[in-house]
C-alpha positions as CSV (number, residue, x, y, z in Angstrom):
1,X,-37.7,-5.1,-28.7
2,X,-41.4,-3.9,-28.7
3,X,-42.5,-2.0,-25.5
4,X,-44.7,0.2,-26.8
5,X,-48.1,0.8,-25.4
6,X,-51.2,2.8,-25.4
7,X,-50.9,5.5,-22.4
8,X,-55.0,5.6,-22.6
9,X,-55.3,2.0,-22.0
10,X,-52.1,1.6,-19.2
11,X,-52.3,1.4,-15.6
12,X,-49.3,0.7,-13.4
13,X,-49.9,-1.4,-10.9
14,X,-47.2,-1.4,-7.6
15,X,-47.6,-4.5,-5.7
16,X,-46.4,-4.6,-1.4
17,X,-43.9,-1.9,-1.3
18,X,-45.4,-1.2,2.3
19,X,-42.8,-0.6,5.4
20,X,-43.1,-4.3,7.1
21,X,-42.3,-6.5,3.6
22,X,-39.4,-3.4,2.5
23,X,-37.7,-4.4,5.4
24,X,-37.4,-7.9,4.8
25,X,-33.8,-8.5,3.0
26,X,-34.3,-9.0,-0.6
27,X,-32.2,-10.4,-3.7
28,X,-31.1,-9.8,-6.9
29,X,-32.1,-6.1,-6.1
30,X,-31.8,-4.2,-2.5
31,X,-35.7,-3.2,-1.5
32,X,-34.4,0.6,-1.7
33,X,-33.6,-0.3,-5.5
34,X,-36.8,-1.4,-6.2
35,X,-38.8,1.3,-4.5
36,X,-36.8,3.7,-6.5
37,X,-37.3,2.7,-9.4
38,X,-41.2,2.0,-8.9
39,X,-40.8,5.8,-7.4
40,X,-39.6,7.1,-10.7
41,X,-42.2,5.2,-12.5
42,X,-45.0,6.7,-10.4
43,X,-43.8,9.9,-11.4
44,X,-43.7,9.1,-14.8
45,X,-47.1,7.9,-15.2
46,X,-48.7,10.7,-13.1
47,X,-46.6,13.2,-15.1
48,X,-48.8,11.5,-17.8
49,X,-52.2,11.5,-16.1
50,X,-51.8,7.4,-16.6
51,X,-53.7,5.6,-13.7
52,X,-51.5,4.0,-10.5
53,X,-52.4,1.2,-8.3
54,X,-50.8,1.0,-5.8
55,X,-51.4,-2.4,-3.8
56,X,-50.5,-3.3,0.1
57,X,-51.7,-6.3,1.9
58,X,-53.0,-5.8,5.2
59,X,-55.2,-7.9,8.0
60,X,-58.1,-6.8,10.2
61,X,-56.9,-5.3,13.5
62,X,-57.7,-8.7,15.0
63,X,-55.8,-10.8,12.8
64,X,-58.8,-12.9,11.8
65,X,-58.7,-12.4,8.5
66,X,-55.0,-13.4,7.9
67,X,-54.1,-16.3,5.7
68,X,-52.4,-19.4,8.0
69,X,-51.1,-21.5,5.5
70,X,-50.5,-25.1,6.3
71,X,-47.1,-25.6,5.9
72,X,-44.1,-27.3,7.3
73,X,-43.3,-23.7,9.0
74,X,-41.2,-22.4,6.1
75,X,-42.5,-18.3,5.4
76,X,-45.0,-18.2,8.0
77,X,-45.7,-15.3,10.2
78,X,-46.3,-14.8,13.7
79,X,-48.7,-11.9,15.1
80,X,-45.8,-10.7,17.3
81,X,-43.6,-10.0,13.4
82,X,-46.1,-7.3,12.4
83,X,-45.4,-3.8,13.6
84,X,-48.1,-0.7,13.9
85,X,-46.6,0.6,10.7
86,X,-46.1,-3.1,8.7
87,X,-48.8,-2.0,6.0
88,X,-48.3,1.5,5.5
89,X,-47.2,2.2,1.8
90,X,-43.6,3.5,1.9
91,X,-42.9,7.1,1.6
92,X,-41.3,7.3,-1.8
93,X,-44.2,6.4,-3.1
94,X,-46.9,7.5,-0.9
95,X,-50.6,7.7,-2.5
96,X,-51.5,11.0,-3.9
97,X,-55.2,12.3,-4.9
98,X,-55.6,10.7,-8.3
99,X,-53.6,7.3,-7.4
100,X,-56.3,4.5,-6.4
101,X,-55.1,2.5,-3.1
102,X,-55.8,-1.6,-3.0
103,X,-55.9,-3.2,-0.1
104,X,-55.6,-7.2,-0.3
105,X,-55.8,-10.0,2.2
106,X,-53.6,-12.3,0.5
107,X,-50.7,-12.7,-2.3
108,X,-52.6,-11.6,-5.3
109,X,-54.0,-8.1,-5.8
110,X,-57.5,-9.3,-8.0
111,X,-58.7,-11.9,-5.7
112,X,-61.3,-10.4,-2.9
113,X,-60.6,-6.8,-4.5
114,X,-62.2,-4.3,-6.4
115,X,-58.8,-4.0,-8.4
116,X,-60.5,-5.6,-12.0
117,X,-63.5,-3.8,-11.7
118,X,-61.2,-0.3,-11.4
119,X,-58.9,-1.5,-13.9
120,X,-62.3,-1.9,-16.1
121,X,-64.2,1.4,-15.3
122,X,-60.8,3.1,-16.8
123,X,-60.8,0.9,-19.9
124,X,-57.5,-0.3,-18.5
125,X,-56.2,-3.1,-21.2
126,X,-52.4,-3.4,-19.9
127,X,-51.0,-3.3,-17.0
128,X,-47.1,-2.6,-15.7
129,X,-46.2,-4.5,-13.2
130,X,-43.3,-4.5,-10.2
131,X,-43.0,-4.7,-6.5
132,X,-42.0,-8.0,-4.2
133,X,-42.1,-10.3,-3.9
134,X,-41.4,-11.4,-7.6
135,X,-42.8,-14.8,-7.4
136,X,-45.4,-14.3,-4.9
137,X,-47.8,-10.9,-4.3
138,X,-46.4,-9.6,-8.2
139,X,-46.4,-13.4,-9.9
140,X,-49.3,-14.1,-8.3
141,X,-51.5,-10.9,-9.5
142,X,-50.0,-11.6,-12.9
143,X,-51.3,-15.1,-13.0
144,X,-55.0,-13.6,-12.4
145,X,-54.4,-10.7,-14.9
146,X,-53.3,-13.1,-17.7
147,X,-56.6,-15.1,-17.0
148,X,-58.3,-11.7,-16.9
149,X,-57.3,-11.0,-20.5
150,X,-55.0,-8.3,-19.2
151,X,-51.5,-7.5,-21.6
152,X,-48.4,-7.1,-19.1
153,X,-45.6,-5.9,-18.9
154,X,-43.0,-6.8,-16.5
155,X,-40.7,-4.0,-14.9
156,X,-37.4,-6.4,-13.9
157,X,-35.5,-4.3,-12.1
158,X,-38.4,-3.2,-10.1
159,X,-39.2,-5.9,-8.4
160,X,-37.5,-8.7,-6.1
161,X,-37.8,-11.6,-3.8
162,X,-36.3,-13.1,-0.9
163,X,-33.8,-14.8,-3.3
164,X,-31.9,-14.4,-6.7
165,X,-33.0,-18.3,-7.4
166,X,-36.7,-17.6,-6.7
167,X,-36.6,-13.8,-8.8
168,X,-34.9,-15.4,-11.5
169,X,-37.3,-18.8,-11.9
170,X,-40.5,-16.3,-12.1
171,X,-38.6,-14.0,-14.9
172,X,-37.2,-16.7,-16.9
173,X,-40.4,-19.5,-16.7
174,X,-43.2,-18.4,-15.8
175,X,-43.4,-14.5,-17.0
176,X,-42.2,-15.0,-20.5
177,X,-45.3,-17.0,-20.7
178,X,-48.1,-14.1,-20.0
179,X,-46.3,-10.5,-20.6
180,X,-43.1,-8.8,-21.6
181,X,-40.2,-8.5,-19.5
182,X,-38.3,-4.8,-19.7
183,X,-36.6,-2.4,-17.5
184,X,-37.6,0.8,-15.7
185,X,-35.2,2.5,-18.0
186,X,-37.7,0.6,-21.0
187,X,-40.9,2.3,-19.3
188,X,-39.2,5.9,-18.5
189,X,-37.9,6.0,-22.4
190,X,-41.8,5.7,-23.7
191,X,-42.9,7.6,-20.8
192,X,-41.2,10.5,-21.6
């Protein structure tokens, strides 16, 4: 199973592990598992002067700039849901000098961004990717890296979603299609 890559050329990219959406249950791993093993992954790649992205969504103070989907009500958010601290990137893997902070207004982390243009300026070519939700905020920023020309690589047991059904469509269908599917223990063995 190839998982090398070239540590000039690799970025890894953490996608919504913020306070409001870790506290949301999630399935087939706990939140806590996923933010440790993005955690040890940030380490890694620091230890290693490798770039880290690390990507929260957040709104305006007035909420104007919030996405309201039209839907039949299934996912939606009410104002009243988001706490004071909803955005703020959990503590495990709190952003330190050298790591570069994206904020996004929406699922993906390109769109309305400066993430490409950063990945670009560091002659980024491959980017590791985890967080949750699975098939949303990390499926949908892989979507635009694949059209992007970006490699990818997958970190499965670093990421989740709000069930084992919806986790488990995005790793079996749709990411075999645009990247490489490995574990954090995959990463931390090249890493090290």
């Amino acid at each position: 199973m190839d998982t090398l890559f070239d540590k000039s050329s690799t970025a890894l990219v953490i996608i919504d592990l913020q306070k409001g959406i870790t506290a949301l249950p999630t399935l087939p791993y706990e939140a806590q598992t996923v933010i440790d093993n993005a955690a040890k992954m940030a380490e890694a790649f620091r230890k290693n002067h490798m770039p880290l992205f690390i990507v929260n969504v957040s709104a305006s103070p007035d909420g104007k700039d919030r996405l309201v989907p039209v839907t039949d009500g299934v996912g939606t958010w009410s104002k009243a849901q988001f706490s004071v601290d909803w955005s703020e990137i959990v503590p495990e893997l709190a952003p330190q000098a050298d790591d570069q902070l994206i904020t996004k207004k929406q699922w993906g982390a390109f769109y309305g961004t400066d993430l490409d243009l950063q990945l670009r300026r560091r002659k980024i070519d491959t980017i590791v990717l985890c967080g949750v939700s699975t098939n949303i905020g990390v499926e949908s920023t892989a979507r635009f890296a694949y059209e992007y020309g970006y490699q990818q690589i997958f970190v499965e047991d670093a990421m989740s979603s709000r069930s084992s059904s919806e986790h488990e469509q995005t790793i079996e269908t749709i990411f075999p299609r645009i990247g490489r599917i490995r574990t954090t223990r995959d990463i931390l063995a090249i890493l090290e």
